[in-house]
GULUMLO-174696 format. One record per residue: x, y, z of N, C-alpha, C in turn; residue in one letter. Coordinates in steps of 0.001 Angstrom, whole numbers, plus 500000, padded with zeros to 6 digits. Each point is the difference from the previous one (the first is absolute). Layout:
PT, n.X, n.Y, n.Z, ca.X, ca.Y, ca.Z, c.X, c.Y, c.Z, resn
PT, X, Y, Z, X, Y, Z, X, Y, Z, A
...
REM end
This chain:
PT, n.X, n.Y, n.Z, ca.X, ca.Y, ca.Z, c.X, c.Y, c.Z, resn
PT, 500844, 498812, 500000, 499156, 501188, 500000, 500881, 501240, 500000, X
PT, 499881, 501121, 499147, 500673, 501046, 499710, 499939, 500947, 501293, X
PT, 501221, 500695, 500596, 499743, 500710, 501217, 499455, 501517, 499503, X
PT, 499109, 500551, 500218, 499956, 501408, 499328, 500749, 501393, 500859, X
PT, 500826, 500003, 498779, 500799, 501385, 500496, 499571, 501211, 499666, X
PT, 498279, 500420, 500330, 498989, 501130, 500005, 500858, 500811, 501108, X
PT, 500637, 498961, 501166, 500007, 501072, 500652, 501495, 500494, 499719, X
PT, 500737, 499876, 499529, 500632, 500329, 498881, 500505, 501273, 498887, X
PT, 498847, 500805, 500638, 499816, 500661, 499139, 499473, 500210, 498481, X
PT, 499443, 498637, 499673, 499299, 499932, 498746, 500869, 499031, 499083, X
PT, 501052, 498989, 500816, 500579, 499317, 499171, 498663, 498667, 499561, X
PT, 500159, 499400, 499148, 499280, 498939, 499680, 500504, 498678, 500670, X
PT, 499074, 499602, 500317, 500322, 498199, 501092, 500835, 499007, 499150, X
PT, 501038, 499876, 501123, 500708, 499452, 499479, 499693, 498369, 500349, X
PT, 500424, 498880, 499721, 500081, 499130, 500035, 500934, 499240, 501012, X
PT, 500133, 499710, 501550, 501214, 499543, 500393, 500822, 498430, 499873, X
PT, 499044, 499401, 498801, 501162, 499475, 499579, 500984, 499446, 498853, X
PT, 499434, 501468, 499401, 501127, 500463, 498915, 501101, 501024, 500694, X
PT, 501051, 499313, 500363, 501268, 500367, 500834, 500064, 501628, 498808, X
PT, 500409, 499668, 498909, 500468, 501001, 499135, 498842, 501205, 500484, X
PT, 499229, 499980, 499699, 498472, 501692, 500054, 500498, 499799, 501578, X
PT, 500014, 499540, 500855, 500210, 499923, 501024, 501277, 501306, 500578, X
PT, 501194, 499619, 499513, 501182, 500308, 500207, 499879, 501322, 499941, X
PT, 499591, 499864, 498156, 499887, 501314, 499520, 498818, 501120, 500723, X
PT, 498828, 499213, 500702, 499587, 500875, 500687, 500373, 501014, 501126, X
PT, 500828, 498801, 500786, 500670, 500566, 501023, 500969, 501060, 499622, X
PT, 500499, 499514, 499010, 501515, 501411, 499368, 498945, 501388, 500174, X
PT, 498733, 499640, 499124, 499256, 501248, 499578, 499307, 500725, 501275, X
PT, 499726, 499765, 501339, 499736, 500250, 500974, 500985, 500732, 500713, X
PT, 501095, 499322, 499731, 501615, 500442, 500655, 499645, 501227, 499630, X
PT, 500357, 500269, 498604, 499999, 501415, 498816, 499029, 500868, 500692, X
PT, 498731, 499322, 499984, 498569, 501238, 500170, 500066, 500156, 501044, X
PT, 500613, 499622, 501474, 499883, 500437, 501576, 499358, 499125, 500347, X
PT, 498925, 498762, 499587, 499498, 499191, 500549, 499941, 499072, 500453, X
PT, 501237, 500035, 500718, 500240, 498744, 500391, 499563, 498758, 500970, X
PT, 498917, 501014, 501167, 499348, 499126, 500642, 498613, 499561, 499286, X
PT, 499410, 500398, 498969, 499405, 499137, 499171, 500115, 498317, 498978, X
PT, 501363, 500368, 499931, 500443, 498936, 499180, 500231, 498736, 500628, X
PT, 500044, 500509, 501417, 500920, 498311, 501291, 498864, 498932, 499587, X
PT, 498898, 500509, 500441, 498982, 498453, 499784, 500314, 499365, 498642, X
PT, 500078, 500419, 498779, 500575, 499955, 498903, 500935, 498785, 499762, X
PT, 500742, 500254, 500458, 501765, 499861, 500235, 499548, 498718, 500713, X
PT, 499563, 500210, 501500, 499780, 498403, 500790, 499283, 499089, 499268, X
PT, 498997, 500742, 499609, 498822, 498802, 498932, 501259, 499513, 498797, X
PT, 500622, 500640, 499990, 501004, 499638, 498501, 501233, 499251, 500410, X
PT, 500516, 500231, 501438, 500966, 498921, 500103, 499310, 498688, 500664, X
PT, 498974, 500184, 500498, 499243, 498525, 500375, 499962, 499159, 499249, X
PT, 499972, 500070, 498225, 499763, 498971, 498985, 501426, 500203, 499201, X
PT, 500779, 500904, 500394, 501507, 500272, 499788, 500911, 499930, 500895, X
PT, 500208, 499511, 500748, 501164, 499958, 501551, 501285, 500065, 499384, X
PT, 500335, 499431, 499023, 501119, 499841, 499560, 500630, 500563, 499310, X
PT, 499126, 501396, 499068, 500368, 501136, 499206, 500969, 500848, 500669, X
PT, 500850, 499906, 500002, 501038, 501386, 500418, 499068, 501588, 500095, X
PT, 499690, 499843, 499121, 499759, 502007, 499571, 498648, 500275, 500789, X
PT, 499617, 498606, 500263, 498434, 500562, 500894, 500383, 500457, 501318, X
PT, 501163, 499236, 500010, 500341, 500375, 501207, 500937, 501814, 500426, X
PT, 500723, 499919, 498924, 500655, 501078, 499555, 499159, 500893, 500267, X
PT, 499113, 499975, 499095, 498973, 501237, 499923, 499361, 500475, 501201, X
PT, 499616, 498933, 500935, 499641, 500028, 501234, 500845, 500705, 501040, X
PT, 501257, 499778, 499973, 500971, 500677, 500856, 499916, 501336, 499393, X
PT, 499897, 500220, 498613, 500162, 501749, 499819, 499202, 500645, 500960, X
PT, 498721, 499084, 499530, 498523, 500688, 500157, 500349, 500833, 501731, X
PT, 500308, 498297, 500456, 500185, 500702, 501321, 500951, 500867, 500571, X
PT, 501016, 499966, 499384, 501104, 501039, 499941, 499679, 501497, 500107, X
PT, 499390, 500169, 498919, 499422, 501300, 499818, 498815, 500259, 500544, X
PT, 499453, 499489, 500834, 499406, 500339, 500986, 500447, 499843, 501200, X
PT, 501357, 500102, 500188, 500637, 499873, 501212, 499952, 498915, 501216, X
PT, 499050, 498969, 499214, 500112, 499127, 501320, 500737, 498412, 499427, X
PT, 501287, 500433, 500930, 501243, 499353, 499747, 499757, 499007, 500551, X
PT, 499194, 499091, 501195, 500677, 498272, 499803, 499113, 499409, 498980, X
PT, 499195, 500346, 499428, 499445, 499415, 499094, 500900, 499914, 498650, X
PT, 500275, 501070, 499532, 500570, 500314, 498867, 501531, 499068, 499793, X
PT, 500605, 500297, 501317, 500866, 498985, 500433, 499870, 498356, 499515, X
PT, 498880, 499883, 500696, 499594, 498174, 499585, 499771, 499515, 499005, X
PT, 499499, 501124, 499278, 499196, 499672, 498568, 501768, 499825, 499416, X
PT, 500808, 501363, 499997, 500932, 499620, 499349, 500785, 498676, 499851, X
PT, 500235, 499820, 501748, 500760, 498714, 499851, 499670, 498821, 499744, X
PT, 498504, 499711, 499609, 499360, 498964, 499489, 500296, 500057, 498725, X
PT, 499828, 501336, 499144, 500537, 500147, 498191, 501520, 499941, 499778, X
PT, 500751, 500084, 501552, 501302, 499521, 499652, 500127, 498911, 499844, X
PT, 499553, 498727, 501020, 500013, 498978, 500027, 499889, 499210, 498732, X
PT, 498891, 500757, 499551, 499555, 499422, 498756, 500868, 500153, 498857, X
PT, 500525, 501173, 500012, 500364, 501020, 498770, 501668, 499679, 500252, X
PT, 500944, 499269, 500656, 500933, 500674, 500790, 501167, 500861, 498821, X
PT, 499954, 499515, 498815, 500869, 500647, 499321, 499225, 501676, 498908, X
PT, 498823, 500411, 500695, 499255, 501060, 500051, 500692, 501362, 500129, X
PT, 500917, 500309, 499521, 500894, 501676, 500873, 498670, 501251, 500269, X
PT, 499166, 499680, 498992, 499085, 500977, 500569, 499282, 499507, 501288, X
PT, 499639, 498547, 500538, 499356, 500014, 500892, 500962, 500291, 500608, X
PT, 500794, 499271, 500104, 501310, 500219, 501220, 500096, 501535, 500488, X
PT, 500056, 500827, 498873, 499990, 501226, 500397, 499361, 500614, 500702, X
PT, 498292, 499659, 499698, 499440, 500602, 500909, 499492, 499286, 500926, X
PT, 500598, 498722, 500499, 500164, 499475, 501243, 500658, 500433, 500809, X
PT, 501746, 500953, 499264, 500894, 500208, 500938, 498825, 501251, 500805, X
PT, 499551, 500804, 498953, 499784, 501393, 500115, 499014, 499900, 500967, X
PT, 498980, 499173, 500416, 499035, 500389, 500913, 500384, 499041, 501486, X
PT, 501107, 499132, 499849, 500343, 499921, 501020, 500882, 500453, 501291, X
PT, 500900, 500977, 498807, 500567, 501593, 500149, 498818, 500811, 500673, X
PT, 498971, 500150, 499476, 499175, 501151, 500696, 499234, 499284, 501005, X
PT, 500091, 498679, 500212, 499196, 499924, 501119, 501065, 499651, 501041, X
PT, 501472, 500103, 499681, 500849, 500357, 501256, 500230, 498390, 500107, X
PT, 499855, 499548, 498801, 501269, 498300, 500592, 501397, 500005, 499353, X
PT, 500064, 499117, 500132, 501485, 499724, 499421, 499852, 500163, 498282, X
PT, 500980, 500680, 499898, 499335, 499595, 498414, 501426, 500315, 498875, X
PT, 501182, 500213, 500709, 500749, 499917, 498964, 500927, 498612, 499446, X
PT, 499384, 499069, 500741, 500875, 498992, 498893, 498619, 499571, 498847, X
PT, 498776, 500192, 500372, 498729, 500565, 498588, 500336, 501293, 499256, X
PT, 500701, 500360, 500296, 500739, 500872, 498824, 500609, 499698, 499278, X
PT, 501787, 499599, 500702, 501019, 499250, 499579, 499125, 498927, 498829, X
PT, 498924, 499166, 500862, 499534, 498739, 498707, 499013, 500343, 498844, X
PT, 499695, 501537, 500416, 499484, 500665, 498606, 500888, 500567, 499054, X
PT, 501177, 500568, 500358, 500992, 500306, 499265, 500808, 498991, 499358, X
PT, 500192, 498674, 500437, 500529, 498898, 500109, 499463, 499366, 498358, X
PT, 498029, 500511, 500011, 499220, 499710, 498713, 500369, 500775, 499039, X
PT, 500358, 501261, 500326, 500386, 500960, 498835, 500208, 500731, 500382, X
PT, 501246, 499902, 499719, 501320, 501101, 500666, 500034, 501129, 499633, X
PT, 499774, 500249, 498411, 499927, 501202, 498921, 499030, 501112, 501318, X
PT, 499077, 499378, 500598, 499065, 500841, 500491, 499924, 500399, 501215, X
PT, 500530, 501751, 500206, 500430, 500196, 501193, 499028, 500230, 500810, X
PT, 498588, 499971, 499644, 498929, 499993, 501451, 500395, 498769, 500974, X
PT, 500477, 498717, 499231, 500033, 499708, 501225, 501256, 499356, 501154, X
PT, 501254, 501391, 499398, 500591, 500001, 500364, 499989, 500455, 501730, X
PT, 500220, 499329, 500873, 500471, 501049, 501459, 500922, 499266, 500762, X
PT, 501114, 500681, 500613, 500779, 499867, 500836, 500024, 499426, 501446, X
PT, 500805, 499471, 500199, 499658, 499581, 501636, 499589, 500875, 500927, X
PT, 500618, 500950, 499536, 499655, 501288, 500727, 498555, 500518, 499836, X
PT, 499448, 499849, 499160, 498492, 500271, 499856, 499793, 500983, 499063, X
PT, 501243, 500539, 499232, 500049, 500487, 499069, 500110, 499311, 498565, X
PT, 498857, 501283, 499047, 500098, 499633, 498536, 501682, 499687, 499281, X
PT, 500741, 499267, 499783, 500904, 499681, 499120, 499784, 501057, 498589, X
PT, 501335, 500338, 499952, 500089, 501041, 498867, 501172, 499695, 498952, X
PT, 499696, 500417, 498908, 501414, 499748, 498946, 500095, 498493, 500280, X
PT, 498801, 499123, 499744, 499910, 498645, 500094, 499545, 499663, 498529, X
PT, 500652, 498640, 499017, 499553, 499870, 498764, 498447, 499596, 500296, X
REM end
């Protein structure tokens, strides 16, 4: 049964378990500010998807950007689990476990580790951004 995202703001019901309209819903919620619309979404969509990385992904943004960090946290490290050679999840696994004040630079180190070229997710032991890094 399609979840309707009326409240949404006028998106059309999506389906939760087509992972893909799914995902992409959640991205599009991220974008429009709506992000506590989209969660039921997202749960109805990883219930018949557990194993999708990006549902999960998407889920940690969601919650990210709405600031409530152990969630966003969990979601990530479940799309790591899944994902582990992911540099974008990794990344923003390191990043919200950084803001919710855990440990989080050897999830840096193993996001940089995915792709080095890319200095977001470069940081130092020190807790500093790495600079003049390839």
């Amino acid at each position: 049964m399609p979840v309707s995202a009326a409240t949404a703001r006028g998106w059309p019901a999506v389906n939760p378990k087509d992972a893909d309209a799914s995902y992409n819903a959640g991205l599009a919620a991220l974008n429009a500010g709506t992000e506590m619309a989209a969660l039921p979404l997202l749960d109805a969509a990883r219930a018949f998807h557990p194993r999708d990385p990006r549902l999960w992904q998407v889920t940690g943004l969601l919650y990210r950007s709405l600031e409530d960090l152990a969630p966003a946290v969990a979601a990530f490290e479940k799309a790591a689990t899944l994902a582990p050679g992911d540099a974008l999840i990794a990344h923003g696994y390191a990043r919200a476990a950084l803001e919710a004040g855990l440990p989080a630079v050897y999830l840096f180190e193993r996001a940089h580790r995915l792709a080095p070229r890319d200095g977001r997710s470069c940081w130092s032991r020190r807790g500093e951004q790495c600079r003049g890094r390839p």
